[in-house]
C-alpha positions as CSV (number, residue, x, y, z in Angstrom):
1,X,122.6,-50.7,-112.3
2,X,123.9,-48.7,-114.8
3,X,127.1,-49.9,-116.6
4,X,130.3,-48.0,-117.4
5,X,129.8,-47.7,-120.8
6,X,126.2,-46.0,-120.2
7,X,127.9,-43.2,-118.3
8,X,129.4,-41.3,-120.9
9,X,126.4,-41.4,-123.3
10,X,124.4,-39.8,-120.6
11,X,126.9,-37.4,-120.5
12,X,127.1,-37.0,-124.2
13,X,123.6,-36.2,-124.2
14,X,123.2,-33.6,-121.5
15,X,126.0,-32.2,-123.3
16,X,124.0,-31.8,-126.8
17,X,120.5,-30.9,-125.2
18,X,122.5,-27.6,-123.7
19,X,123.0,-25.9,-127.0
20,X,119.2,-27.0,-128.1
21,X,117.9,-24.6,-123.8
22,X,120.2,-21.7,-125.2
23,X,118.6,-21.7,-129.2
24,X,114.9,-21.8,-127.5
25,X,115.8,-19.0,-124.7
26,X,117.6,-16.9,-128.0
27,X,114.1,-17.4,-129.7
28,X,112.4,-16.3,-126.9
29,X,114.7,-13.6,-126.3
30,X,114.3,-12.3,-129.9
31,X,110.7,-12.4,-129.7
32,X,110.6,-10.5,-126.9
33,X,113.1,-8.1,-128.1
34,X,110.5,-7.4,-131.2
35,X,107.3,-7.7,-129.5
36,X,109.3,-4.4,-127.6
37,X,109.8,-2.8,-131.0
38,X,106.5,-3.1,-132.4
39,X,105.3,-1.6,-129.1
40,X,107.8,1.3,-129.4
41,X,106.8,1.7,-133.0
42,X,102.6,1.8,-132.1
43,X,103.6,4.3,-129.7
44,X,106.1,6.6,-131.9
45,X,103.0,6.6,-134.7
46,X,100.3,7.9,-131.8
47,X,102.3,10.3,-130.6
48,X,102.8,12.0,-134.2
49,X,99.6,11.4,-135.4
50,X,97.6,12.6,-131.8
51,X,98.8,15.9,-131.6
52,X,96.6,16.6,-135.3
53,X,93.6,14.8,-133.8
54,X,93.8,16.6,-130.4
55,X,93.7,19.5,-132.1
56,X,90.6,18.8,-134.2
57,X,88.9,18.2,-131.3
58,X,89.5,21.0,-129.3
59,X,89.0,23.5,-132.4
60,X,88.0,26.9,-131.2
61,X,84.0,27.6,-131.7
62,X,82.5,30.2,-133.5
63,X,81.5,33.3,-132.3
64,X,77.7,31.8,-132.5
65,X,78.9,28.6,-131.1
66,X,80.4,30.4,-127.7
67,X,77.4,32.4,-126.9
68,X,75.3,29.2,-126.9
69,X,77.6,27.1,-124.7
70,X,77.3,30.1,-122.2
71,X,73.7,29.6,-122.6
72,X,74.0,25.8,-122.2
73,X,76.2,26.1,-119.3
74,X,73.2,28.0,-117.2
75,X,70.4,26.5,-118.6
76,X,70.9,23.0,-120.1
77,X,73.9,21.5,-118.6
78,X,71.6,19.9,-115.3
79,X,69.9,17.5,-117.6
80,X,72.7,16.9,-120.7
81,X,75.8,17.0,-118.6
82,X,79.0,19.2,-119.3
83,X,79.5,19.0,-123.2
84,X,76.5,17.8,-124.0
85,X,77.0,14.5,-123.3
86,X,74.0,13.2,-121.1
87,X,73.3,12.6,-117.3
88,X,71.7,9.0,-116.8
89,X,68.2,9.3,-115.7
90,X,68.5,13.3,-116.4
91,X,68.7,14.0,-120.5
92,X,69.9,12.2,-123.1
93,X,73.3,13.1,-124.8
94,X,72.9,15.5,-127.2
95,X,76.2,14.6,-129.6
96,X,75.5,14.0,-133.3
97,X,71.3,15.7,-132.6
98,X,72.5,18.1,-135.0
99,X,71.0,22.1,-135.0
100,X,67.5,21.1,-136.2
101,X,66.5,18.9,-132.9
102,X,67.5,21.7,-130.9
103,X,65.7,24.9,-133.1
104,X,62.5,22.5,-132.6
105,X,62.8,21.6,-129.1
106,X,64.0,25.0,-128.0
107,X,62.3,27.4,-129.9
108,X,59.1,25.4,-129.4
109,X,59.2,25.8,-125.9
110,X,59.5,22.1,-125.2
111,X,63.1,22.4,-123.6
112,X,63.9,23.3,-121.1
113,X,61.7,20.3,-119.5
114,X,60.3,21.8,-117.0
115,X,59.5,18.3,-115.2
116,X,59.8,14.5,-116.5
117,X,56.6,13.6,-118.3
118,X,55.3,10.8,-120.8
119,X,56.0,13.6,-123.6
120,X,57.2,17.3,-123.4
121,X,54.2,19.8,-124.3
122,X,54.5,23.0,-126.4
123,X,54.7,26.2,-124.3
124,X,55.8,30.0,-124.4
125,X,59.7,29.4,-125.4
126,X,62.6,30.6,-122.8
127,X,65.3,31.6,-125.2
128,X,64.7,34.3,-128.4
129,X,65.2,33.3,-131.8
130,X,68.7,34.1,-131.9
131,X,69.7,32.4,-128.9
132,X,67.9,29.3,-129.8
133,X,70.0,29.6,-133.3
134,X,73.8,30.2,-130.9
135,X,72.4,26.7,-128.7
136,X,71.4,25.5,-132.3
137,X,75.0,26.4,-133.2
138,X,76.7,25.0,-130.5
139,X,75.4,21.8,-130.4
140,X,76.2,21.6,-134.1
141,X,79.7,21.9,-133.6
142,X,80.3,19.6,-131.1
143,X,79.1,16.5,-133.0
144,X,77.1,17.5,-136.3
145,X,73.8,16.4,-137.5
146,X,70.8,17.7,-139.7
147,X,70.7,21.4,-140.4
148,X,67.7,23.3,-141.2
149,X,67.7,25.6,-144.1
150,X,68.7,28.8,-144.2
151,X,65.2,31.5,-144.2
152,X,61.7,31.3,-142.2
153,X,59.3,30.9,-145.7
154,X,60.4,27.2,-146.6
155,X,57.3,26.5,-148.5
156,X,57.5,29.2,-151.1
157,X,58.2,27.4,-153.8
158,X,56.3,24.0,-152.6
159,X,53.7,22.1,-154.5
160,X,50.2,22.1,-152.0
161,X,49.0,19.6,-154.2
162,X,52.3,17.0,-154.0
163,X,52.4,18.2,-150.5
164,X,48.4,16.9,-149.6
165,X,49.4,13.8,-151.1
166,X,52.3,13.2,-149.5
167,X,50.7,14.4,-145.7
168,X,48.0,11.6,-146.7
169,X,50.8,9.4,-147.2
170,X,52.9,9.9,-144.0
171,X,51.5,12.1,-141.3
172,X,47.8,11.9,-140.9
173,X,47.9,8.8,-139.4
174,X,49.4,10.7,-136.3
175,X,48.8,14.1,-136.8
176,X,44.9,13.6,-138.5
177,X,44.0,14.2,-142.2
178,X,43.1,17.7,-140.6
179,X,46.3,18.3,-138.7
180,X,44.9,18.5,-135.7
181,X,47.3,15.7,-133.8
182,X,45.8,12.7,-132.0
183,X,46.2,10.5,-129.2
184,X,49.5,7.9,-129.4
185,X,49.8,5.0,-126.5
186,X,51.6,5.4,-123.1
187,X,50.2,9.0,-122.5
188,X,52.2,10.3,-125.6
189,X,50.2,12.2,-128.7
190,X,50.8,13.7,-131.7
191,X,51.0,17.1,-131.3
192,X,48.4,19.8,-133.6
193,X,50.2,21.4,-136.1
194,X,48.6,24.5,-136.3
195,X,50.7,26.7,-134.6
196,X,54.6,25.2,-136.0
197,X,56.2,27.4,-138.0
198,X,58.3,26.1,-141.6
199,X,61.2,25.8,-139.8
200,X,60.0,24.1,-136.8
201,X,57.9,21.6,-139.0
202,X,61.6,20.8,-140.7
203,X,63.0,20.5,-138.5
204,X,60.4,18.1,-137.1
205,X,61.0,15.9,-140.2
206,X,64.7,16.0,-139.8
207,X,65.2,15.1,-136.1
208,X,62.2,13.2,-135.4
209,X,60.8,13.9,-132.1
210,X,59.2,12.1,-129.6
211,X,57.6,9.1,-131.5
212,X,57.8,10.4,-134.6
213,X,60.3,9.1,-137.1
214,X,62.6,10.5,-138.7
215,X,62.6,12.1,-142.4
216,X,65.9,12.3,-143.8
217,X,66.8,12.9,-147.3
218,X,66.5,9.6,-148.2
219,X,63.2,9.2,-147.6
220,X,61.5,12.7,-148.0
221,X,63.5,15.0,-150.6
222,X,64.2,18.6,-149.9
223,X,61.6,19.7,-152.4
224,X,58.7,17.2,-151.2
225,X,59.8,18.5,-147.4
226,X,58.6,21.8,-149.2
227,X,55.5,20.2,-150.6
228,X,54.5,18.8,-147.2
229,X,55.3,22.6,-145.3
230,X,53.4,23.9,-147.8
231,X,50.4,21.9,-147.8
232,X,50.0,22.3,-143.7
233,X,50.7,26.2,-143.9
234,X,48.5,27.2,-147.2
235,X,45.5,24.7,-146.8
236,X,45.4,23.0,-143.0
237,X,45.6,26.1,-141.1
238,X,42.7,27.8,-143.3
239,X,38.9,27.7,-141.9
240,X,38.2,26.0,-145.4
241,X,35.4,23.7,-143.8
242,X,32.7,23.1,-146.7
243,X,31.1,20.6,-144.8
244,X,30.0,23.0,-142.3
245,X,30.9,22.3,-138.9
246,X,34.4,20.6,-138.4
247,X,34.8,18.4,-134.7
248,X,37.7,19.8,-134.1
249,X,39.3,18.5,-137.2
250,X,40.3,14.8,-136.1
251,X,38.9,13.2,-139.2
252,X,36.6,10.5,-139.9
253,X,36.6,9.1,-136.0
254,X,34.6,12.2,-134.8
255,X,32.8,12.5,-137.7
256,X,31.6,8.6,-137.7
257,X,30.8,9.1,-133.5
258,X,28.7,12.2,-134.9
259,X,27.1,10.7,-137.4
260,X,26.2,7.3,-134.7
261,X,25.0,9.7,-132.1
262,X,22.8,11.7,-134.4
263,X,21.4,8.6,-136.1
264,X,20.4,6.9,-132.7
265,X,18.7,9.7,-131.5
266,X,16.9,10.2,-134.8
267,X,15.4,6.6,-134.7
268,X,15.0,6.8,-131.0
269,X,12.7,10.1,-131.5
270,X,11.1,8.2,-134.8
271,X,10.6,4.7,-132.8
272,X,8.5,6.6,-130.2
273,X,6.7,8.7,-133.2
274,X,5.4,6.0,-134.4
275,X,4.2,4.4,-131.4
276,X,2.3,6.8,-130.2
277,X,0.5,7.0,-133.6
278,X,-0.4,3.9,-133.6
């Protein structure tokens, strides 16, 4: 049983824990009360600094630019979705592709798709050059990317030699040591680069398309770009064939079938040559 004298010390000490409850629920009070303010103070920054980026993203096109989203609206916007930004299972998005993946796709007459295949094929393009320059345009404003030069000669002042080397180097394991493409896996190929223009071979080397990969800045300078164009243009898309007939220009795999073929027969016709001399 608890004595008298143990009474008011149990009272006592209710008494002092009551000022300790109202210092913990002033702490917690204060924390909220700042917790509140830094809230209020996140929000007031936004709202004066949103206003500024709102307005950089909605910045008016260009003439150029206005024209080719009419054109994207009717033709492209199916597949890539209202602004460009992909339909699942359709077309991919097409923010940050930049003007040169379009001015290949487009003005090669690869896009439109006309259906879902392993790889698109070239074909008579839809759109003129100027309207494949205003979609060009368009999707270039709406999220950037590689740009083609300005002008259709881009090889003028390219070095065929440098260029040759160069090819050899990093495209004629795909396209063929005579440009004439070649099989990839999964039904895809490398496409013959006869009939690509400068611009659409640049832009080839900018954006990368289909399997091939992509030749930046970094890796291929302006200049060798110009060396490469110019080596396909002035010496590939010649009939310079000193060896006589060329197999379709798909380098030493034809040549070595032609040679095995030819060679078989020969000692087939020289096996039975000798035996019936003998």
């Amino acid at each position: 049983m608890t004595s008298e004298n143990d009474r008011p010390r149990g009272l006592l000490a209710r008494l002092r824990g009551r000022p300790a409850a109202r210092s913990r629920g002033r702490r917690r009070l204060g924390a909220a009360v700042r917790l509140l303010a830094a809230l209020a103070l996140a929000g007031g920054a936004y709202t004066l600094f949103a206003p500024g980026a709102q307005a950089q993203d909605s910045a008016p096109l260009s003439g150029a630019a206005a024209e080719g989203k009419a054109l994207f609206d009717v033709s492209c916007v199916t597949c890539h979705g209202r602004n460009a930004q992909g339909v699942e299972g359709r077309g991919p998005s097409l923010i940050g592709v930049g003007a040169a993946s379009v001015e290949f796709q487009v003005s090669s007459g690869r896009m439109p798709l006309a259906r879902q295949e392993a790889q698109a094929h070239r074909k008579p393009p839809l759109f003129t050059d100027e309207q494949t320059r205003q979609l060009a345009q368009y999707i270039q404003e709406l999220g950037g990317g590689p740009v083609v030069p300005e002008g259709d000669n881009l090889h003028e002042e390219g070095n065929v030699a440098a260029g040759g080397e160069l090819f050899r180097i990093n495209c004629s394991q795909c396209h063929a040591f005579g440009g004439g493409g070649g099989a990839l896996s999964s039904g895809k190929f490398a496409p013959s680069l006869r009939p690509a223009s400068d611009r659409q071979i640049y832009a080839a080397m900018l954006s990368g398309p289909q399997n091939m990969p992509v030749f930046g800045d970094n890796q291929l300078r302006p200049d060798q770009k110009a060396d490469i164009i110019a080596y396909i243009q002035e010496t590939l898309k010649h009939d310079q064939d000193p060896g006589g007939f060329n197999l379709g220009r798909y380098g030493p795999s034809t040549e070595g079938l032609a040679i095995f073929l030819v060679g078989i027969v020969a000692l087939v016709f020289a096996s039975l040559w000798i035996a019936g001399k003998s």
